[in-house]
PQR file of N, CA, C, O and H, with PARSE charges and radii, in Angstrom:
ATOM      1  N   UNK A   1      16.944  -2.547  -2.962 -0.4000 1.5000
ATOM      2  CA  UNK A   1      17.863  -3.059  -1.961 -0.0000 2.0000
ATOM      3  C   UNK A   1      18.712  -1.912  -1.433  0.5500 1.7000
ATOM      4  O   UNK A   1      19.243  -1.007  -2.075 -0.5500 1.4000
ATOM      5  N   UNK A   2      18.723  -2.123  -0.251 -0.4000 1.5000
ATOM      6  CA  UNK A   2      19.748  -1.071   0.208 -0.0000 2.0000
ATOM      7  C   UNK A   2      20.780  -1.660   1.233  0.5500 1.7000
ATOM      8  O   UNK A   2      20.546  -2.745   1.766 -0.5500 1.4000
ATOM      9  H   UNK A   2      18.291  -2.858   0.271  0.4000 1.0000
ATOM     10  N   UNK A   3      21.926  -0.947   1.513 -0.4000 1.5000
ATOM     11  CA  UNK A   3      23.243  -1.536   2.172 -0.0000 2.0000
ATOM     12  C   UNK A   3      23.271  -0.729   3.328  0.5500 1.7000
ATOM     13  O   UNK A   3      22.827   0.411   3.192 -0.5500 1.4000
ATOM     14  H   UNK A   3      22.116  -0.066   1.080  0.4000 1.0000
ATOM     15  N   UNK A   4      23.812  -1.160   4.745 -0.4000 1.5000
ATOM     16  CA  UNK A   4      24.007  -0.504   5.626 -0.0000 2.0000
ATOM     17  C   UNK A   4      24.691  -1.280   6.345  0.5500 1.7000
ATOM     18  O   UNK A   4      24.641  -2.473   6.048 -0.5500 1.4000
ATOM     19  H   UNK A   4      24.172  -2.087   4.855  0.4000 1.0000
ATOM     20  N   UNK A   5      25.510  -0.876   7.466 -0.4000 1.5000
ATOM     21  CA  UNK A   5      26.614  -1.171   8.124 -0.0000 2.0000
ATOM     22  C   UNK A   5      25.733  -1.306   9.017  0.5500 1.7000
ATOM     23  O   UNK A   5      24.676  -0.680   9.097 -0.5500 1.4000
ATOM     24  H   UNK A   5      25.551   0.093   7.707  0.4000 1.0000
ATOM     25  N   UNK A   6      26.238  -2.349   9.916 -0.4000 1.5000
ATOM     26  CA  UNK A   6      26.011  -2.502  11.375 -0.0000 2.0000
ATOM     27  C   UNK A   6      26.336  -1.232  12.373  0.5500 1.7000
ATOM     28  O   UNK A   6      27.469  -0.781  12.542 -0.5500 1.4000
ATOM     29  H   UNK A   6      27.097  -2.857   9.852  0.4000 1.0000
ATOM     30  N   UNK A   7      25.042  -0.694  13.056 -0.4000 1.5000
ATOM     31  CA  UNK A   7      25.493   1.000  13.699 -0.0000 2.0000
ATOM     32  C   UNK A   7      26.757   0.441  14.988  0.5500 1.7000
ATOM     33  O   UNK A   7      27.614   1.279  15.267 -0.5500 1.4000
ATOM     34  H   UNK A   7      24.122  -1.060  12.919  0.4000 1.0000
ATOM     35  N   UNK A   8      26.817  -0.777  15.633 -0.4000 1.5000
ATOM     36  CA  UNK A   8      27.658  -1.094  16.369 -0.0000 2.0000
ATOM     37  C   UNK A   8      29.253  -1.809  15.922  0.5500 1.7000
ATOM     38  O   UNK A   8      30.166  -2.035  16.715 -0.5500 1.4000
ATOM     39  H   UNK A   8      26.121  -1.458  15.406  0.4000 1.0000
ATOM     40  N   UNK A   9      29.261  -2.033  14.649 -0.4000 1.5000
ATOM     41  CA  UNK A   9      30.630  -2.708  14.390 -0.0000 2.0000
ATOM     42  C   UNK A   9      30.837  -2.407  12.425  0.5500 1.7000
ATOM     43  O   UNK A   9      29.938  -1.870  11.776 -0.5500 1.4000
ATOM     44  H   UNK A   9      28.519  -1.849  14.004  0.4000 1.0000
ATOM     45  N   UNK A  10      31.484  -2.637  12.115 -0.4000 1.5000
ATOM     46  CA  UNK A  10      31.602  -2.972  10.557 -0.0000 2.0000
ATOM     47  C   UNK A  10      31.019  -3.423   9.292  0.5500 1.7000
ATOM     48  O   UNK A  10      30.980  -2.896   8.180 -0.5500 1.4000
ATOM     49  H   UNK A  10      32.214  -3.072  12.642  0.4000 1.0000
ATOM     50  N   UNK A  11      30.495  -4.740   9.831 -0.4000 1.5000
ATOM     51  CA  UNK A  11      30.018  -5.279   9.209 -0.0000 2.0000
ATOM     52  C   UNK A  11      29.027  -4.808   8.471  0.5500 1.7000
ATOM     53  O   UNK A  11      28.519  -3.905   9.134 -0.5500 1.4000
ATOM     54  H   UNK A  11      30.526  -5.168  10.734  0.4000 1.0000
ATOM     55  N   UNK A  12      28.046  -5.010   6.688 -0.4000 1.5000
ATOM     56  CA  UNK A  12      27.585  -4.727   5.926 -0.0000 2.0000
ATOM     57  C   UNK A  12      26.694  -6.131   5.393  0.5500 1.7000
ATOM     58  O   UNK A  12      26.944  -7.256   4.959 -0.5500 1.4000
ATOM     59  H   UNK A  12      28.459  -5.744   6.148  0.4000 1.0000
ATOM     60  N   UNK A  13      25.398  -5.219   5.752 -0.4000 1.5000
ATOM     61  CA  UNK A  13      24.265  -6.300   5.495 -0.0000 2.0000
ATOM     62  C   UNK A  13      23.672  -5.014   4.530  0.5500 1.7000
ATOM     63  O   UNK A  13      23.917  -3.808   4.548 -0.5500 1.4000
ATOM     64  H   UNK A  13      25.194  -4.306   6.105  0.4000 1.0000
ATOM     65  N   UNK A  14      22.394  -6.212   3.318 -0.4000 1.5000
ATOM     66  CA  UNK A  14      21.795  -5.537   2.286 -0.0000 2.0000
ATOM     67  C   UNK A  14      20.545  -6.099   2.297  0.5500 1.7000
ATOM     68  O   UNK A  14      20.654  -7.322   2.379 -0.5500 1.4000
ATOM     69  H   UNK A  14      22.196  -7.192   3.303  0.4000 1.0000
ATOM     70  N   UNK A  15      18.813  -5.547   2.226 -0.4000 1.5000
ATOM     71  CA  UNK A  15      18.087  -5.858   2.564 -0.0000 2.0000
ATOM     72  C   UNK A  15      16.903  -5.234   1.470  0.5500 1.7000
ATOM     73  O   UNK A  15      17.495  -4.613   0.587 -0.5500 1.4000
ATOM     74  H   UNK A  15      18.724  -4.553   2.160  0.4000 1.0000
ATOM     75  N   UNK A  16      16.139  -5.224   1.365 -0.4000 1.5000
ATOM     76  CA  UNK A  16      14.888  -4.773   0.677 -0.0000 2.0000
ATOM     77  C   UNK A  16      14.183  -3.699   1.393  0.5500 1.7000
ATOM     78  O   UNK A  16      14.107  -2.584   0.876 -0.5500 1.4000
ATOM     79  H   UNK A  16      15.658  -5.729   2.083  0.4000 1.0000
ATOM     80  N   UNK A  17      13.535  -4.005   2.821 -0.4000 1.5000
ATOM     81  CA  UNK A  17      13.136  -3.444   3.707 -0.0000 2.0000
ATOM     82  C   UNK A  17      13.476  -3.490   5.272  0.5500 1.7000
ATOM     83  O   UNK A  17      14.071  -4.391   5.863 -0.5500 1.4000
ATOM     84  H   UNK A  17      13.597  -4.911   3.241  0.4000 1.0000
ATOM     85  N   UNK A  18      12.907  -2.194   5.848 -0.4000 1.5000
ATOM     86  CA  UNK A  18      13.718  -2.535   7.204 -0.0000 2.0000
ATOM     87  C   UNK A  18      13.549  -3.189   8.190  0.5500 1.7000
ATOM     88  O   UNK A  18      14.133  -2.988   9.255 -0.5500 1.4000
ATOM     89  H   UNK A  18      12.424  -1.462   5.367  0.4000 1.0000
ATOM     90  N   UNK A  19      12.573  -4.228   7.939 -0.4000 1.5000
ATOM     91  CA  UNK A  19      12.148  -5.382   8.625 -0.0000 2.0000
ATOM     92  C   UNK A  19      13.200  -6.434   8.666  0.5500 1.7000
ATOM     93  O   UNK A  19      13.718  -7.013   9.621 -0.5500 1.4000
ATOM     94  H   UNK A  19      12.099  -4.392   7.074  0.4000 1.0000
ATOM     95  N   UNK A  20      13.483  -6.585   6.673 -0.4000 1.5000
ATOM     96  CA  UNK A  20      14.270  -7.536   6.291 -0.0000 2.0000
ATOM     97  C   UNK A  20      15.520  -7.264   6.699  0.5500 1.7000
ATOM     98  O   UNK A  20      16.395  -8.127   6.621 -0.5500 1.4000
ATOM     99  H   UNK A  20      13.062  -6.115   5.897  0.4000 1.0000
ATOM    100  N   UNK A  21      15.773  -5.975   7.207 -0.4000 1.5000
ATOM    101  CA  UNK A  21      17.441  -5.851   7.443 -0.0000 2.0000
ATOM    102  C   UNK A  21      17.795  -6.047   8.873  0.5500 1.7000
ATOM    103  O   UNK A  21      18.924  -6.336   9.269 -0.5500 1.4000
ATOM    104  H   UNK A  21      15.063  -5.275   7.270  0.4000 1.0000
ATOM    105  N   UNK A  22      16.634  -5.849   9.701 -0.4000 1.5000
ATOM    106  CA  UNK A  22      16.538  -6.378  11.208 -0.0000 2.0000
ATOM    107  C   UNK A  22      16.518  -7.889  10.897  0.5500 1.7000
ATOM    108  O   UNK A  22      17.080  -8.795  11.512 -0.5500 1.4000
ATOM    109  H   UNK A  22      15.717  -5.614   9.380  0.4000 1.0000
ATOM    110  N   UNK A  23      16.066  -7.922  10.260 -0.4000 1.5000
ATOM    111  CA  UNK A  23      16.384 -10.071  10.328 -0.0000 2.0000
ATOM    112  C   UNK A  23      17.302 -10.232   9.499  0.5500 1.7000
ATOM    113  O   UNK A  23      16.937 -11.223   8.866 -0.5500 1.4000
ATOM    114  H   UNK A  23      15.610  -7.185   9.761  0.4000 1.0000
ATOM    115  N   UNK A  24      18.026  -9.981   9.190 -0.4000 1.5000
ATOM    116  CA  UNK A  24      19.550  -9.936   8.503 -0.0000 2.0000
ATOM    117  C   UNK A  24      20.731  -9.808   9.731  0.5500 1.7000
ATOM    118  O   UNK A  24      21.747 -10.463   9.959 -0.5500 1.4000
ATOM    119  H   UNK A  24      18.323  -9.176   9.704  0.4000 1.0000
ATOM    120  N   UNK A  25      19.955  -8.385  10.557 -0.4000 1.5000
ATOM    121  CA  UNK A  25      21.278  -8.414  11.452 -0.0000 2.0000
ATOM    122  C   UNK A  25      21.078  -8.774  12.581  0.5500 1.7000
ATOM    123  O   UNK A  25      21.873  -8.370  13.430 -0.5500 1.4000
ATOM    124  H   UNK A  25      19.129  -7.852  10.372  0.4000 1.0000
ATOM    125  N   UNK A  26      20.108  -9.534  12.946 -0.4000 1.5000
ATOM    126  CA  UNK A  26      19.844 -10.320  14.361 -0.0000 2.0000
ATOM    127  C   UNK A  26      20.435 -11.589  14.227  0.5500 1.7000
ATOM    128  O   UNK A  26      20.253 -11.952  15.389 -0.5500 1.4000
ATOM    129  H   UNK A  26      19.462  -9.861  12.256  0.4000 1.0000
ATOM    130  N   UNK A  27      21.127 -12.748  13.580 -0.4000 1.5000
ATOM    131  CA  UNK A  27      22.194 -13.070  13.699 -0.0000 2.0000
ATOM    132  C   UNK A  27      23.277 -12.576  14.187  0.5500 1.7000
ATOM    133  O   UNK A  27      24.002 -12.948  15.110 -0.5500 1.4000
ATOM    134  H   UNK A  27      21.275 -12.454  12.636  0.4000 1.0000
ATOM    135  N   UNK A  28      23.320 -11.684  13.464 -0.4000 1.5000
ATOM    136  CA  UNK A  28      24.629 -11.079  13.856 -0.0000 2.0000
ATOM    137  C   UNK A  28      24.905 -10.345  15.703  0.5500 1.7000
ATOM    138  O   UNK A  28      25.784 -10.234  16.558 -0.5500 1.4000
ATOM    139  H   UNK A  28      22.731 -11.382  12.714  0.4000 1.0000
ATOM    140  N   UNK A  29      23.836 -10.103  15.516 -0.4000 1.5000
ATOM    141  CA  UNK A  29      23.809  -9.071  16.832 -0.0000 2.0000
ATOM    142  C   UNK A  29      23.782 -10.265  18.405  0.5500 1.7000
ATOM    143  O   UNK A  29      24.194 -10.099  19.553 -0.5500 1.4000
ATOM    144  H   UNK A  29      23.122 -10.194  14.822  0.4000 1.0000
ATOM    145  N   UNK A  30      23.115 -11.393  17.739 -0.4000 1.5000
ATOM    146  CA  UNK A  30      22.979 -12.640  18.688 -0.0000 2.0000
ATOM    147  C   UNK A  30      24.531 -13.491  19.033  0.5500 1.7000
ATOM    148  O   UNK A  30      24.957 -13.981  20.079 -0.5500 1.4000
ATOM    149  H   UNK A  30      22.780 -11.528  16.806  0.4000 1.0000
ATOM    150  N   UNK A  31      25.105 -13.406  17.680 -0.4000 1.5000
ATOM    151  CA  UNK A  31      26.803 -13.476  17.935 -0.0000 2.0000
ATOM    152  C   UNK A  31      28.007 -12.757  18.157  0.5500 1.7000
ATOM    153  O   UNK A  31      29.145 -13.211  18.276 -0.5500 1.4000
ATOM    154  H   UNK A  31      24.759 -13.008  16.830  0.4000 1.0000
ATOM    155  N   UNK A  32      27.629 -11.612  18.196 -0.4000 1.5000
ATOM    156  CA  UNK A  32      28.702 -10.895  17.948 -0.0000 2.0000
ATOM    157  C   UNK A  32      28.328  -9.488  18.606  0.5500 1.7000
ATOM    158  O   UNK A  32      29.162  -8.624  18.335 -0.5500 1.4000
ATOM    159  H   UNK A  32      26.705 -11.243  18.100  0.4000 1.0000
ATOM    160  N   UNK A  33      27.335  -9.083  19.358 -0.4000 1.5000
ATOM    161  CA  UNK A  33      26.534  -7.890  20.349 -0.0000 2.0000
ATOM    162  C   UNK A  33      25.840  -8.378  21.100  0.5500 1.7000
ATOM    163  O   UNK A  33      24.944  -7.655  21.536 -0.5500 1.4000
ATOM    164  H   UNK A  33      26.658  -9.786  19.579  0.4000 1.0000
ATOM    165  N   UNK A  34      25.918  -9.848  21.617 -0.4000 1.5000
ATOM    166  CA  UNK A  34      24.657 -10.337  22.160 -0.0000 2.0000
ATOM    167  C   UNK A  34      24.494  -9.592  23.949  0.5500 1.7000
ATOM    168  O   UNK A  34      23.438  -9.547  24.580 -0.5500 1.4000
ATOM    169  H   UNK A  34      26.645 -10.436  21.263  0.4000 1.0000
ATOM    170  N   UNK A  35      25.729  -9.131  24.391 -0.4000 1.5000
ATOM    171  CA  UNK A  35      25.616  -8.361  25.282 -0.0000 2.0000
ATOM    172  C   UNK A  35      24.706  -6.724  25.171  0.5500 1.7000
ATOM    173  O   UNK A  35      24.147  -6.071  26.053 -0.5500 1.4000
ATOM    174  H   UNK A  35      26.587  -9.168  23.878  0.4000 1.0000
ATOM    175  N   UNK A  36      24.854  -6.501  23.868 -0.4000 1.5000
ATOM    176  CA  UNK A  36      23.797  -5.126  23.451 -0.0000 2.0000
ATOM    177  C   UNK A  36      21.950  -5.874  23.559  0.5500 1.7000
ATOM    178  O   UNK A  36      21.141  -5.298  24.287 -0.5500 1.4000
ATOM    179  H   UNK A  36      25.308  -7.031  23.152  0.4000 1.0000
ATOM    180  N   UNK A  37      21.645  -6.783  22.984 -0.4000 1.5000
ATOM    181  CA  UNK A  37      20.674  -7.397  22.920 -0.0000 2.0000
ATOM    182  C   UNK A  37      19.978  -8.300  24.728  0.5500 1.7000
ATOM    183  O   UNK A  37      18.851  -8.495  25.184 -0.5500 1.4000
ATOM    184  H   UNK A  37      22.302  -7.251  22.393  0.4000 1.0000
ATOM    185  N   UNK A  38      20.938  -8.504  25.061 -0.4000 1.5000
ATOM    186  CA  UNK A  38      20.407  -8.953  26.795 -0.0000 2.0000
ATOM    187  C   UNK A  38      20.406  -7.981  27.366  0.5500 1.7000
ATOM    188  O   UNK A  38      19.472  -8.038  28.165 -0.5500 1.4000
ATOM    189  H   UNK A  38      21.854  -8.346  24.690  0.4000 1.0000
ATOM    190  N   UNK A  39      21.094  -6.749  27.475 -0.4000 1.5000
ATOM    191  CA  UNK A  39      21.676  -5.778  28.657 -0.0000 2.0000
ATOM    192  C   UNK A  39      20.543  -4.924  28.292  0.5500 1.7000
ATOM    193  O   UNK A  39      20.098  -4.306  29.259 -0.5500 1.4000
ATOM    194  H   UNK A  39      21.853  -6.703  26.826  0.4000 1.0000
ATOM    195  N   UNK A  40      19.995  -4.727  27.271 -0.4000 1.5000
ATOM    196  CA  UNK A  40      18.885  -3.490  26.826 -0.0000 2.0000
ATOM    197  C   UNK A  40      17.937  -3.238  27.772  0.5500 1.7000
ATOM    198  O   UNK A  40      17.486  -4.128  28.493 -0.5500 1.4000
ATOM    199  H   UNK A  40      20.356  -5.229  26.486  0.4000 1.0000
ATOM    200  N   UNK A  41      17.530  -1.872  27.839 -0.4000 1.5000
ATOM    201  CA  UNK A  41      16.319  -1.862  28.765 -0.0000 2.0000
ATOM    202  C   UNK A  41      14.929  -1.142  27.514  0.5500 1.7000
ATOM    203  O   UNK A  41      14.957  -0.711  26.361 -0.5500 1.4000
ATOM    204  H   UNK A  41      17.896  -1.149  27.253  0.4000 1.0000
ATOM    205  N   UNK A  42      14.290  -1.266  28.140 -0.4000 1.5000
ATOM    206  CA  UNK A  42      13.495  -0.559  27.016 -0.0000 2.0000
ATOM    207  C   UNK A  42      13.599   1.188  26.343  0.5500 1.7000
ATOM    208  O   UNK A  42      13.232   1.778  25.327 -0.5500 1.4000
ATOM    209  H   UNK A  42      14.267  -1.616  29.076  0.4000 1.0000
ATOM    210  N   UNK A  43      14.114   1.413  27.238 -0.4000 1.5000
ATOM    211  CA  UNK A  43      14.674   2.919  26.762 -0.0000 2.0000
ATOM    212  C   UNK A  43      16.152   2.411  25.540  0.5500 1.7000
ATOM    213  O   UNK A  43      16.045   2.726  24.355 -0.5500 1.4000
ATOM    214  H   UNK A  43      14.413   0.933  28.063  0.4000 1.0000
ATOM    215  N   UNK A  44      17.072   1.850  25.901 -0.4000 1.5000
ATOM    216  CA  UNK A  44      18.441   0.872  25.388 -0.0000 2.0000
ATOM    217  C   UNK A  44      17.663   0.770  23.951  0.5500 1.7000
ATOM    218  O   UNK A  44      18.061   1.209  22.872 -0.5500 1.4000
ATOM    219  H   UNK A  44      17.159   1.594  26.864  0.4000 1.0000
ATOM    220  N   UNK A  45      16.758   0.250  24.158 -0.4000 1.5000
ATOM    221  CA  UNK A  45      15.916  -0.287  22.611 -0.0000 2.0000
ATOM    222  C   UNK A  45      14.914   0.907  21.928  0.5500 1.7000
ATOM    223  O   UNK A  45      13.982   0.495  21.237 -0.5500 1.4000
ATOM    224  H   UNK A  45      16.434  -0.106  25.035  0.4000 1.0000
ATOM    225  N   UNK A  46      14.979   1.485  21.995 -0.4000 1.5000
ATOM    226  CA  UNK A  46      14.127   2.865  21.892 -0.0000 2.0000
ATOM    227  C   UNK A  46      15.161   4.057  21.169  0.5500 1.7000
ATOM    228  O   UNK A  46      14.750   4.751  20.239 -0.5500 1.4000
ATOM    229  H   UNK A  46      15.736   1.821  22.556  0.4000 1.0000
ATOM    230  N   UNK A  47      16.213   4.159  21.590 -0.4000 1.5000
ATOM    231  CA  UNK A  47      17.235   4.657  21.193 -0.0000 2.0000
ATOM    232  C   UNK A  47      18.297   3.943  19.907  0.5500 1.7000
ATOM    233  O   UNK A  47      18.709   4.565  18.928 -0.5500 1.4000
ATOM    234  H   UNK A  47      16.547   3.595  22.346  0.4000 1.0000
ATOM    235  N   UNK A  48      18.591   2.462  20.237 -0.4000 1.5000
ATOM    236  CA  UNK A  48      18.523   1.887  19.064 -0.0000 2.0000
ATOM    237  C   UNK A  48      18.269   1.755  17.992  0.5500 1.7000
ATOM    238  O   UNK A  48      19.038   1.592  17.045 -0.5500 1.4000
ATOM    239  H   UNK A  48      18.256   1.956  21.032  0.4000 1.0000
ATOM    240  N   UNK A  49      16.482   1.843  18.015 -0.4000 1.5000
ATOM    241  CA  UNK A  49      15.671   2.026  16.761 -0.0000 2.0000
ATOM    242  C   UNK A  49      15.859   3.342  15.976  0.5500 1.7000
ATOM    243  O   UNK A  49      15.762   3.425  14.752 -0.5500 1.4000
ATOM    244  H   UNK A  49      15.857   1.976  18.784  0.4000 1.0000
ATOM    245  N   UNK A  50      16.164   4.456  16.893 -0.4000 1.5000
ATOM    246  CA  UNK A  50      15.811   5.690  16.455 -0.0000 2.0000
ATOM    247  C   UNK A  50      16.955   5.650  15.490  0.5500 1.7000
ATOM    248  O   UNK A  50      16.766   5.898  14.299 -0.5500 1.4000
ATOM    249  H   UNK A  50      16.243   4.389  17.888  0.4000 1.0000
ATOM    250  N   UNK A  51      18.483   5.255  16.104 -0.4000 1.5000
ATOM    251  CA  UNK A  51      19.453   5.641  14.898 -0.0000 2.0000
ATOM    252  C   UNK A  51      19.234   4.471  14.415  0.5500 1.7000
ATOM    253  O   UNK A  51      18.871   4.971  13.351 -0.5500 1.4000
ATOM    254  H   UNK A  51      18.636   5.053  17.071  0.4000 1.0000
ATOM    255  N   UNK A  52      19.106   3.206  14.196 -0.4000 1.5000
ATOM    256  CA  UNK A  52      18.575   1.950  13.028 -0.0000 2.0000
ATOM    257  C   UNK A  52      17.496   2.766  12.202  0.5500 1.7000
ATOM    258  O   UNK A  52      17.261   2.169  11.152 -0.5500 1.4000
ATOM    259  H   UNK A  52      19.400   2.799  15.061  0.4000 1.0000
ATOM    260  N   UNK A  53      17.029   3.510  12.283 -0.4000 1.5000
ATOM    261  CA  UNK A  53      15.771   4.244  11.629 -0.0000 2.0000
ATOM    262  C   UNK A  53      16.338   5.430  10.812  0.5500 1.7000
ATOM    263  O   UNK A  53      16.041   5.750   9.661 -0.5500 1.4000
ATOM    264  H   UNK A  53      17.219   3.995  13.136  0.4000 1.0000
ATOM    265  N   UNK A  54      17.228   6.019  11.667 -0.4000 1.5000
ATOM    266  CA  UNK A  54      18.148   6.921  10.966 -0.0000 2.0000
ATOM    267  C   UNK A  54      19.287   6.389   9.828  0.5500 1.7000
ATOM    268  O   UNK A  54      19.909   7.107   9.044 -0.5500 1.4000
ATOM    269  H   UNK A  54      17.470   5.759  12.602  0.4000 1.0000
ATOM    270  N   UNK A  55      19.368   5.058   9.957 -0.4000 1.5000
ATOM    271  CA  UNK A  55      20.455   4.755   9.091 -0.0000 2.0000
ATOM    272  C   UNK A  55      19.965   4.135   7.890  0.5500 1.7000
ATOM    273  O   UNK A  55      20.557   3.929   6.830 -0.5500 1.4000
ATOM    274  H   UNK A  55      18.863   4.474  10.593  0.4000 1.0000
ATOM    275  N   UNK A  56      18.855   3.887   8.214 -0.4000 1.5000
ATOM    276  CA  UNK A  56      17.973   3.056   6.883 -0.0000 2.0000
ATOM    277  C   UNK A  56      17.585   4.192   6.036  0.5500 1.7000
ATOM    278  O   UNK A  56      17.487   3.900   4.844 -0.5500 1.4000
ATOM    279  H   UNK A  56      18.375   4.054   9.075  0.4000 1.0000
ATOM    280  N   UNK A  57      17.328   5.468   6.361 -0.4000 1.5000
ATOM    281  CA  UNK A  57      16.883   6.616   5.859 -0.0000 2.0000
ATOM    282  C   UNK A  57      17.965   7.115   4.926  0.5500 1.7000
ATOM    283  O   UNK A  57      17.587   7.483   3.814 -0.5500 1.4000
ATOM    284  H   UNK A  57      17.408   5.705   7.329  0.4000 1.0000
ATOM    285  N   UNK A  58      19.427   7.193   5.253 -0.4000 1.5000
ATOM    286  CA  UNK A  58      20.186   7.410   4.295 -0.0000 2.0000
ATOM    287  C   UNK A  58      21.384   6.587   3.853  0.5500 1.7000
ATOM    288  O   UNK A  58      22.525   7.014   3.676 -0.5500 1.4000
ATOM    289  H   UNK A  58      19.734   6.895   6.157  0.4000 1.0000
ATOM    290  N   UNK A  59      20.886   5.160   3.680 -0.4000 1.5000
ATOM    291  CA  UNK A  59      21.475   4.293   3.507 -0.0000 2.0000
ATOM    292  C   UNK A  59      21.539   4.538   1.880  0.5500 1.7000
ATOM    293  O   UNK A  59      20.764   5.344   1.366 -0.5500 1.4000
ATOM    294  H   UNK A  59      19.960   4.814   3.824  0.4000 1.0000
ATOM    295  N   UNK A  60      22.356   3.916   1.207 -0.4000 1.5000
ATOM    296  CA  UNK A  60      22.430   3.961  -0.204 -0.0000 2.0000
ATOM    297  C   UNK A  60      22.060   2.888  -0.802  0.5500 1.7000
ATOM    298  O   UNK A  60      22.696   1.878  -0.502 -0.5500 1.4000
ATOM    299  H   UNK A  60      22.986   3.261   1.624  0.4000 1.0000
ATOM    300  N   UNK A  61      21.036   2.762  -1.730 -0.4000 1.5000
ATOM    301  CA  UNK A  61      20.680   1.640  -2.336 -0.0000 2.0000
ATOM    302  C   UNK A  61      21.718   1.284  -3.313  0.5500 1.7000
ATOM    303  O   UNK A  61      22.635   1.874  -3.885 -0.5500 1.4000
ATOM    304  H   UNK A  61      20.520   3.583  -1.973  0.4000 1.0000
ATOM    305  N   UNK A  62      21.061  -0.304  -3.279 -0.4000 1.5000
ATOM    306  CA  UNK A  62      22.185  -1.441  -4.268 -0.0000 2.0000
ATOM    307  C   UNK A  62      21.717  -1.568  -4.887  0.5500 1.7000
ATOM    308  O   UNK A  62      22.094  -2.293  -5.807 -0.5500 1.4000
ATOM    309  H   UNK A  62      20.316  -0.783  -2.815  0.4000 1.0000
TER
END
């Protein structure tokens, strides 16, 4: 399991893998970023991933 903060706000979700932690924080992102999630363009989402990818990499396991 590993822990990581939301790269846009505070909040702290904990997940197994980084599939599972994208469906952990897509709630969240649907309530509380849902303007990050409509406004995206595909580049918007491309850049996203890269630091979501970066943060799973040195996230600290639980």
């Amino acid at each position: 399991m590993k822990k990581m903060t939301c790269p846009d706000c505070d909040k702290e979700f904990t997940a197994d893998t980084p599939e599972n932690m994208m469906d952990a924080m897509h709630p969240h992102y649907m309530s509380d970023h849902k303007e990050i999630i409509e406004g995206a363009t595909p580049e918007n989402k491309k850049e996203w991933m890269g630091k979501f990818n970066e943060e799973w990499e040195k996230a600290e396991s639980v």
